[in-house]
N, C-alpha and C positions, 0 to 999 in steps of 0.2 A: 337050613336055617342058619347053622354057620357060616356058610358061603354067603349069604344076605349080609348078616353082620359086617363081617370084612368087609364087605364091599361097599357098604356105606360107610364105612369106618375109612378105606382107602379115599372114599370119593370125601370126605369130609378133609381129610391131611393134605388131598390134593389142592380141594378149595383155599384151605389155609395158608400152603404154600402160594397158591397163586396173586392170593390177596398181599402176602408178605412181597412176593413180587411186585408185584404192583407199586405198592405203596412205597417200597424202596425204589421203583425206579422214580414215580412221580419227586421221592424226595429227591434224588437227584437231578432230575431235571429242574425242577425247582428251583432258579439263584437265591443262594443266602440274599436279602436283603439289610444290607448297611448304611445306617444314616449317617451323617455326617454334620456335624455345629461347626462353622466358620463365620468370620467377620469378614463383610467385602468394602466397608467403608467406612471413614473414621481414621483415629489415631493408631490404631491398634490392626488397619488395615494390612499392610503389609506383610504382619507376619500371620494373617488370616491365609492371606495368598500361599503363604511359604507352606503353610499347612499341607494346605489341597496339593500343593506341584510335589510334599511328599509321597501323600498317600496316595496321590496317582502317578507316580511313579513306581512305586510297591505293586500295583495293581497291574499295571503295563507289564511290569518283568512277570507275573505268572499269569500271562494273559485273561486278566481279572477272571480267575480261576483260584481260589482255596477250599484245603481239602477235599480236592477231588469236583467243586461244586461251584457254578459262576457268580461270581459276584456282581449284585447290583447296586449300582452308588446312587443314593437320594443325596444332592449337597443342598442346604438350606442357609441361608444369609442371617443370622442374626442382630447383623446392626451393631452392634455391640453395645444392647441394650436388654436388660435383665429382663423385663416384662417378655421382649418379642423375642428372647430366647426359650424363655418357659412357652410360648405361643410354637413356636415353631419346632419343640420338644413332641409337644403333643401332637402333633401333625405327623411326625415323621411315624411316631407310635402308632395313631387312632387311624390314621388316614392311608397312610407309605406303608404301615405292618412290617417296620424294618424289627430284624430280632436283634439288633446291636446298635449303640452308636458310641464312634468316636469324635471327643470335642467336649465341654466348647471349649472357646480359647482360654475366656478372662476367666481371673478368681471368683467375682460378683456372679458370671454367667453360673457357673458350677452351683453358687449358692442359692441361687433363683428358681433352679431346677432338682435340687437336692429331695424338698419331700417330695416333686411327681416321679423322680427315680425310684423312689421306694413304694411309691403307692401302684403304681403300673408296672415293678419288678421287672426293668430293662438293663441287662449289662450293657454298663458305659463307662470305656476305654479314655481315661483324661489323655490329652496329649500336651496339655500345656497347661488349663486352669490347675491352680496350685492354693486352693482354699485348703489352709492348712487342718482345720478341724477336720474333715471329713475323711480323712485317715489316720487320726489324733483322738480327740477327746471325744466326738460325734458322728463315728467312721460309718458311714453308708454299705451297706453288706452287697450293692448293686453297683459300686463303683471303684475302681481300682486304679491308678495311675500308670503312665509309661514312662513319666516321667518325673521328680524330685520336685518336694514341696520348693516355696520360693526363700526358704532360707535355709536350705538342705547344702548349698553349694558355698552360701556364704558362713558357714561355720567355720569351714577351715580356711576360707579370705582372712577375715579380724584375727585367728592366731595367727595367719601367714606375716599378713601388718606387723603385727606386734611383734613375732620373733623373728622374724627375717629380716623382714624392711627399718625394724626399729621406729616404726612411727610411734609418737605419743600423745598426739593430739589431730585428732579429726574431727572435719565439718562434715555433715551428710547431707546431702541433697537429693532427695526422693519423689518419687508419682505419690499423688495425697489417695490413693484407694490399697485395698489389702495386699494388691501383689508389692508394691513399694512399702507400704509400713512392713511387713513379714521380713522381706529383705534387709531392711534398714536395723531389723530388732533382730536378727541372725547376725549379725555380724556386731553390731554395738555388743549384743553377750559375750561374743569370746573376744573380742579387741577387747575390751575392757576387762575381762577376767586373766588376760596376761599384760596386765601393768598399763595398756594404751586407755585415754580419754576419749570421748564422744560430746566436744563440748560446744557445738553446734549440730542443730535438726531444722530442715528447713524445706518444707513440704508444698510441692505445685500442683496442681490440677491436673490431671491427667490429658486435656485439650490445650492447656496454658499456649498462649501464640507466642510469647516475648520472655525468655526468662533471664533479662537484662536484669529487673528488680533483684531475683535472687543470688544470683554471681555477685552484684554488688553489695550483697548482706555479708557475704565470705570473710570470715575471720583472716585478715592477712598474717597473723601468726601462725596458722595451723600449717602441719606437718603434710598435709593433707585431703583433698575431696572426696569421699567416697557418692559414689553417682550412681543412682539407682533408678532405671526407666524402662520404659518397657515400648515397644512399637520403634516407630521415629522419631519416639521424642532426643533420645541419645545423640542421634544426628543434632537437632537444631540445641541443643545445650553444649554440645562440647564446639557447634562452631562458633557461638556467641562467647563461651569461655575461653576461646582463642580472640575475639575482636575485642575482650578486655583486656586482653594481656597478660591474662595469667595463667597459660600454656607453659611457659618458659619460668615461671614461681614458684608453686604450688602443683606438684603431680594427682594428678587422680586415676583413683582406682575405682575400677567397674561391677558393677553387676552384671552377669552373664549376657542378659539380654543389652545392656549399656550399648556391647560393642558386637555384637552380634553378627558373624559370619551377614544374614540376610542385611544389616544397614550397613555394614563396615566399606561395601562397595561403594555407598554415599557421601564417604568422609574421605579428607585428606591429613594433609599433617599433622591437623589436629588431635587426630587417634594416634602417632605414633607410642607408644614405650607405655599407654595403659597396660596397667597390669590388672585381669579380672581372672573372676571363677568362674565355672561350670563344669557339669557333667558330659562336655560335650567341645570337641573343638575340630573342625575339618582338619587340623593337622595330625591328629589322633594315628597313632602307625598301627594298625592291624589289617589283614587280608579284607576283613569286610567293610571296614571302612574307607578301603583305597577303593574299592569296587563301588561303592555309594556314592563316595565324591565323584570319581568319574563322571559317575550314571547320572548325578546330577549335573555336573560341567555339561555333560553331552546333550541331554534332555532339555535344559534351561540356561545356559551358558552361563550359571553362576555356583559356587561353594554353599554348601548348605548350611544351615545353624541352629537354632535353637528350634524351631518354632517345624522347619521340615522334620530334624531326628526326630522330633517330641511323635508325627501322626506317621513316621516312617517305622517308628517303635512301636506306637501303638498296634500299628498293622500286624505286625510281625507276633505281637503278642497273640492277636486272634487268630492268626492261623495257626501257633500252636496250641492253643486252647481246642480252636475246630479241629485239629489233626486229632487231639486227644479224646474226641467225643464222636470220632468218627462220622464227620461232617456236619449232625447232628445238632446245627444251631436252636431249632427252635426247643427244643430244650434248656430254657434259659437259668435254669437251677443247676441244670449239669455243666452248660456253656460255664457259666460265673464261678462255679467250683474250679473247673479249669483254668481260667484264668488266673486264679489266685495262687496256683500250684506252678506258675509256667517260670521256666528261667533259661534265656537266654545265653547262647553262646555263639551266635551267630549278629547281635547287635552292633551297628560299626560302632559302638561308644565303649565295649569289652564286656565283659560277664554282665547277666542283671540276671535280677531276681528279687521276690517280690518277700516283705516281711508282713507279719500276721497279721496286721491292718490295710494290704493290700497297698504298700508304698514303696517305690525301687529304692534296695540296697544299691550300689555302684559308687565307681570310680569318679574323684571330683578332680580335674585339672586346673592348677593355677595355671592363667595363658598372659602371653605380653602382646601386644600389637605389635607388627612390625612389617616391614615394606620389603615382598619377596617378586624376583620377577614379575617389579614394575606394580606388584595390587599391594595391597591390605592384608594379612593374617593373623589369626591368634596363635602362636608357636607355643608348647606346651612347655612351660621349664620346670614343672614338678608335680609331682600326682600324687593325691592320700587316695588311699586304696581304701573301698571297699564303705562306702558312709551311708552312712543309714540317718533316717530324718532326725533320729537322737544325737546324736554327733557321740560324743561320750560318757553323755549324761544318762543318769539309769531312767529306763522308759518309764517308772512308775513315778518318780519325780520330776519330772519331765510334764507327762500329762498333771498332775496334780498341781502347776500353775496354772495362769493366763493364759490363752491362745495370743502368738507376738501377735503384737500392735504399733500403736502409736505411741501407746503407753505404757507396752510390756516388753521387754523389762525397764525400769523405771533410769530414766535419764539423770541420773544424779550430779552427772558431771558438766551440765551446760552453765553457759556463760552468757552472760547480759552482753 
C-alpha cells in the first residue's frame, strides 16, 4: 500500500515537472511580442522614421533576441493623428497580442491613448511623446518614459540665457500643440525667474507651410529667438530666418528637437552657433555612446538624435525590465514593476533612471552647432547633471499648479 502511494505520488511530481517543462519551453520558444506607435507621414514624419532605424537597430545587435527570447516587431503607422492612434493601439493589443508597446511619438498621440493604457493594462515604454501630466499630476501606472518631459531639458536653457549668455529680453516662437507650448513654458519659468523677460509669444501650427508672417512679427529689439519645433519644421524656420536677414542680428536658441542631430543634416549655415538643450547630443563622450553613433553612421549613414535615442532607450529599458522578470513578459504587472525599478548604466546618453512617477532623471547638455569635418554637430559646452522633470522646484509644489501651457505660467512680460 505504501509502495502504491509513492508511486502515484512520484508519477504525479513527474507529471508536474513535465508540464513545468513544457510550458517553460513553449514560453521560450514563444517571441515576446512588441508593438510599436510610429508616424510614417506628415510633419512629424521624419523623426517617426528615426524611431524605427533606432529601435531596429537595438534589435539587429541582439539578433532580435531579449532576455533569452525572440523578438517580434508589429510596426503600425499612425498618421500622426490621435483618433488612428488609439485605433491602431487596440489592434496591436486585440489583434497582434503584443505584451509591450513602445511609442507613440507626439504628446496628443500619448493622450488619446492614455485611458485604453489603462483599461487594457499594457506596459508602454514613451520614447518621445512627452504629455507632461502623465508622469505629473495624472501619471498612468501602465506608462513610463525613456525619455524627459518636453520642458525637462529647457529648464536649465532659460537659466542658461539668463546667466550665462546675459539675455534679457526674448521672443519665442513655437509649434501651437502641447509639445511646443510645454517647451516654451519650461523655459519662459526659469529665464524669467533669473532676471530675463519673455516679451514676445508667437505660436504656429504645427503643418504651417510659410512662417514668413511670423519672423516678420520678431521684435527687432530682442536679445533674442528662442525656437521651439519639433519634426522639420526647425529645418524650414530657421532657413526662412536666414532669407530675412536676421541670422546675422538676433541669435537664436533652440529647443532640443529645433536642431536635432536627425534634421541638422538638412540645414546649412543657417544652424551654425545655435545654442540648444537636451538630454541627448551625438557628441556625448562615453564608451556606449561612441559605439551607438558608430552603429548608427554604419547602419544608416547618419548621427543619431532625439527621436532614435528616445526608441534606442526605450529598447534598452525593456530588456532590462525582461532580464529582471526572467523573460517573462506576459506577466504584465511584474513586467511594469520592472520597469519602474530599471536604471541604466549602459545608455549612450550617461546614467538614467527612473523617478517615482515613472520619469527619467539624467543629464541635460547645453549644445552649440557647429561645423566639424565638413557636417553639422551639436558640441556639448556644459552639462547640469542629474535633472529630474522638477528642475529644483519641490515636486509637491510643482504639481499643485497648472500642467505648462500656453498659459502657464502666465506671460506677464509681453509687449504690444
Amino acid at each position: 500500500m505504501f509502495m502504491f502511494q509513492l508511486s502515484r505520488r512520484s508519477a504525479a511530481m513527474l507529471m508536474a515537472a513535465s508540464a513545468f517543462s513544457l510550458g517553460a519551453s513553449a514560453q521560450g520558444d514563444e517571441p515576446i511580442r512588441l508593438g510599436f506607435l510610429t508616424i510614417k507621414s506628415g510633419a512629424l514624419a521624419a523623426g517617426g522614421k528615426q524611431m524605427e532605424d533606432g529601435l531596429r537597430l537595438f534589435l539587429k545587435e541582439r539578433n532580435n533576441t531579449i532576455a533569452g527570447r525572440k523578438v517580434e516587431l508589429f510596426v503600425a503607422d499612425t498618421g500622426g493623428q490621435p483618433a488612428v492612434t488609439k485605433t491602431k493601439a487596440q489592434e496591436l493589443v486585440e489583434k497582434n497580442k503584443v505584451d509591450v508597446i513602445i511609442g507613440p511619438l507626439a504628446a496628443f498621440e500619448a493622450l488619446a491613448v492614455d485611458d485604453y493604457i489603462r483599461k487594457v493594462q499594457i506596459p508602454v515604454i514613451s520614447p518621445s511623446a512627452a504629455a507632461e501630466d502623465l508622469t505629473q499630476r495624472k501619471p498612468n501606472p501602465w506608462f513610463v518614459r525613456a525619455v524627459g518631459t518636453s520642458a525637462q531639458p529647457n529648464h536649465p536653457l532659460g537659466e542658461y540665457a539668463a546667466r550665462d549668455l546675459k539675455y534679457k529680453r526674448i521672443a519665442i516662437v513655437a509649434d501651437d500643440f502641447a509639445f511646443g507650448h510645454e517647451i516654451a513654458a519650461g523655459f519662459q519659468r526659469t529665464f524669467e525667474e533669473n532676471g530675463g523677460k519673455v516679451v514676445q509669444k508667437l505660436w504656429s501650427p504645427l503643418n504651417v507651410a510659410d512662417y514668413g508672417s511670423y519672423i516678420s512679427q520678431i521684435d527687432p529689439k530682442v536679445d533674442a529667438v528662442f525656437a521651439a519645433f519639433a519634426g522639420s519644421n526647425g529645418v524650414k524656420f530657421l532657413k526662412q530666418y536666414n532669407e530675412y536677414g536676421l541670422k546675422g542680428k538676433i541669435p537664436v536658441l533652440g529647443a532640443m528637437t529645433t536642431v536635432d542631430e536627425g534634421v541638422l543634416k538638412m540645414m546649412g549655415d543657417e544652424a551654425l552657433n545655435i545654442v540648444s538643450s537636451g538630454w541627448y547630443s551625438a557628441g556625448v563622450q562615453n564608451a556606449s555612446n561612441r559605439h551607438f553613433v558608430d552603429a548608427m553612421r554604419k547602419e544608416y549613414k547618419d548621427d543619431p538624435g532625439y527621436y532614435s535615442i528616445g526608441a534606442y532607450g526605450a529598447a534598452l529599458m525593456l530588456e532590462e525590465a525582461a532580464k529582471a522578470v526572467k523573460g517573462k513578459v506576459e506577466d504584465r504587472q511584474a513586467l511594469m514593476d520592472a520597469l519602474r525599478k530599471v536604471e541604466l548604466t549602459n545608455d549612450p546618453r550617461g546614467t538614467l533612471k527612473l523617478d517615482a512617477l515613472g520619469n527619467p532623471v539624467m543629464d541635460v547638455y547645453i549644445r552649440k552647432v557647429e561645423r566639424k569635418d565638413g557636417k553639422l554637430v551639436n558640441t556639448v559646452i556644459k552639462t547640469y547633471p542629474d535633472v529630474s522633470q522638477f528642475w529644483h522646484y519641490d515636486r509637491k509644489e510643482f504639481l499643485a499648479n497648472p500642467v505648462y501651457s500656453r498659459d502657464w505660467p502666465p506671460a506677464k512680460n509681453l509687449e504690444k
